[in-house]
N, C-alpha and C positions, 0 to 999 in steps of 0.2 A: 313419764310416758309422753311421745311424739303424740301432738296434732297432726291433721290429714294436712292442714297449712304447711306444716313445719320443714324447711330445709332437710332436716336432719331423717325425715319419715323414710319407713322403708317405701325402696321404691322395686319396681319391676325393672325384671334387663329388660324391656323395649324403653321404656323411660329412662333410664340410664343410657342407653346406645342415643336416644333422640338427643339429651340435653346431650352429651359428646359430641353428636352431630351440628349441633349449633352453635357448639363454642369452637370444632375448628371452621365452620360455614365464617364465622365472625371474625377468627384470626385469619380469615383466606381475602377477608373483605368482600365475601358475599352478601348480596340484598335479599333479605326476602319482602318478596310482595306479595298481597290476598292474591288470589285467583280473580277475577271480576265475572259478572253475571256471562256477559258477551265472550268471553274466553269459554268459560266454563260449556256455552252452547257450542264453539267451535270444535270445543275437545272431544264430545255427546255427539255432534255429527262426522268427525276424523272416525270415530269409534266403531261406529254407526257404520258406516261406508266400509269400512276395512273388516268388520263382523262379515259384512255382506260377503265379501271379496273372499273370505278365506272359508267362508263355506261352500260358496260356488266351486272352490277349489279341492274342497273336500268331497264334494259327490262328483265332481268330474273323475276325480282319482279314483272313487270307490267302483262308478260304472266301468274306468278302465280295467280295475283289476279283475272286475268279475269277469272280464272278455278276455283276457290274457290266463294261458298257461303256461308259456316258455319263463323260464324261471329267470334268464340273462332280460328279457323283456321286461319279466317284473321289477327287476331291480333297477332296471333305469327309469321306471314310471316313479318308483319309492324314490329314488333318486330328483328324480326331477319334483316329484309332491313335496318334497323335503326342502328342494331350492326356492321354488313357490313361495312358503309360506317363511321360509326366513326374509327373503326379499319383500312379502308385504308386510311382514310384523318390522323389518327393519322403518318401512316410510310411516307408516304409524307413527311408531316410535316418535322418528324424525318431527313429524308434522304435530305431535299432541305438543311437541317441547316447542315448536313453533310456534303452536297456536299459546304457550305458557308465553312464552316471552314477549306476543302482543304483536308476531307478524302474520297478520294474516291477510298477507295481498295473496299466499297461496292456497288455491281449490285445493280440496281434495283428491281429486282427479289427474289433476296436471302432469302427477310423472307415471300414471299409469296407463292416460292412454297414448297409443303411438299416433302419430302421422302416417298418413298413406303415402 
């Protein structure tokens, strides 16, 4: 009978998928580094900020639809609510992996607001 130690223990597919993942993270010559406190705050306010952003975006869309009936209308509002929120889950995205990798000369803000 395996120990819970033991190499040999059963293990779970996500624990199986993870060690996979680390052994070709290791044959790729990947680093892993902890997270640190100051990241982890950066990542909690990217999150934070962009939460905010895609709700605003969601009751905007919602008061639109309620005011629209033309159904070609609707469809470019879903259309455009759609582009929205890929376009802000995409800098998310971008900015969490940023703030992972320890650059954070970048605000939060920076590519979302325009210049006049």
């Amino acid at each position: 009978m395996a120990s819970m130690g033991d190499d040999n223990a059963m293990k779970s597919s996500y624990e199986l998928a993870m060690e996979r993942l680390r052994k070709s993270d290791e044959a790729a010559g990947v680093e892993r580094r902890p997270v640190t406190e100051a990241q982890k705050a950066a990542i909690a306010e990217v999150r934070n900020f962009y939460e905010a952003k895609l709700a605003e975006v969601e009751v905007l869309y919602q008061g639109r639809m309620r005011t629209t009936m033309d159904p070609a209308e609707r469809a470019a509002r879903e259309e455009e609510y759609r582009r929205d929120r890929e376009r802000l889950t995409s800098e998310r995205d971008a900015k969490i992996e940023k703030a992972r990798r320890g650059d954070a000369s970048e605000s939060h803000g920076s590519q979302t607001r325009k210049s006049p």
